[in-house]
C-alpha positions in Angstrom: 95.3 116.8 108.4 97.8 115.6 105.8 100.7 117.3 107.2 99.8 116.3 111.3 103.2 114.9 112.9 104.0 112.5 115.6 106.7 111.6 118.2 108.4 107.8 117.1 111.3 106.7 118.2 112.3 110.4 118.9 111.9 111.7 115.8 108.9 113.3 114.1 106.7 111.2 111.7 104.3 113.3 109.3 101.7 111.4 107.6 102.6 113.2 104.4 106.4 111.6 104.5 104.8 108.5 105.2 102.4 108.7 102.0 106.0 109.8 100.1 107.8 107.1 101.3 104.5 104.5 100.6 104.5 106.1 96.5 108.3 106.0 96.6 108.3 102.4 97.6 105.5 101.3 94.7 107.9 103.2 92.4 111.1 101.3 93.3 109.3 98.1 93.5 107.4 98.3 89.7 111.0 99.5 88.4 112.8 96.4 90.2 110.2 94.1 88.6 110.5 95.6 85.1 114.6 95.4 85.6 114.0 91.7 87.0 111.8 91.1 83.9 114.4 92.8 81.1 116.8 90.7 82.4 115.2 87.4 82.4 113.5 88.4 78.9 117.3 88.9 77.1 119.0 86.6 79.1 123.2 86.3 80.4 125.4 84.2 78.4 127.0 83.7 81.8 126.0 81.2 84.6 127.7 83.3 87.4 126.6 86.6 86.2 122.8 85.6 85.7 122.9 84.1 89.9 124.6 86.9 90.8 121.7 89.7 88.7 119.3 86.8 90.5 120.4 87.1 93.6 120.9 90.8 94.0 117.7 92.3 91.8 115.5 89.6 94.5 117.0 90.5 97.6 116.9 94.5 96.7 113.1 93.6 95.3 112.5 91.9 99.0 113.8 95.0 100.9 111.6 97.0 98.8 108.6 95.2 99.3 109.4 94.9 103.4 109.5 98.8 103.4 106.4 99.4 101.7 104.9 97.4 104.4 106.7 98.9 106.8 106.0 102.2 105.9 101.7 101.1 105.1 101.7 100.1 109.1 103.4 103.1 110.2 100.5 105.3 108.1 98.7 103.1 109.7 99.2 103.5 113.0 99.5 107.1 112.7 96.0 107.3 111.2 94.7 105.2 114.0 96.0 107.4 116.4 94.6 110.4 115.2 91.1 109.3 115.9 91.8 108.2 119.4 
């Protein structure tokens, strides 16, 4: 049943927005590491500039990475309930 839906929270989960959101989330996190890896490859002439690309391109790599999981549980779950 790819397209079965659930009650969470309120709102209605399918398990086919969940597999989206699981693809979209590999997507974002492979083109965060390329980006993280471009910029480290040609360097910043500027100390502030390079923590700051740092800083941003990890934590936005980090929130990627949290909803992937998040979203892998929530299939998850939904999968688990299915069969009970």
């Amino acid at each position: 049943m790819a397209g079965k839906t659930m009650k969470q929270g309120g709102a209605a989960v399918s398990s086919l927005q969940l597999q989206l959101e699981i693809e979209n989330g590999r997507k974002t996190i492979n083109r965060l590491a390329a980006i993280i890896r471009m910029v480290g490859d040609t360097g910043v002439s500027d100390a502030d500039t390079a923590a700051e690309l740092d800083a941003h391109l990890g934590a936005a790599y980090a929130a990627a990475s949290r909803w992937l999981l998040e979203s892998r549980i929530e299939a998850r779950r939904l999968s688990a309930r299915r069969f009970v």
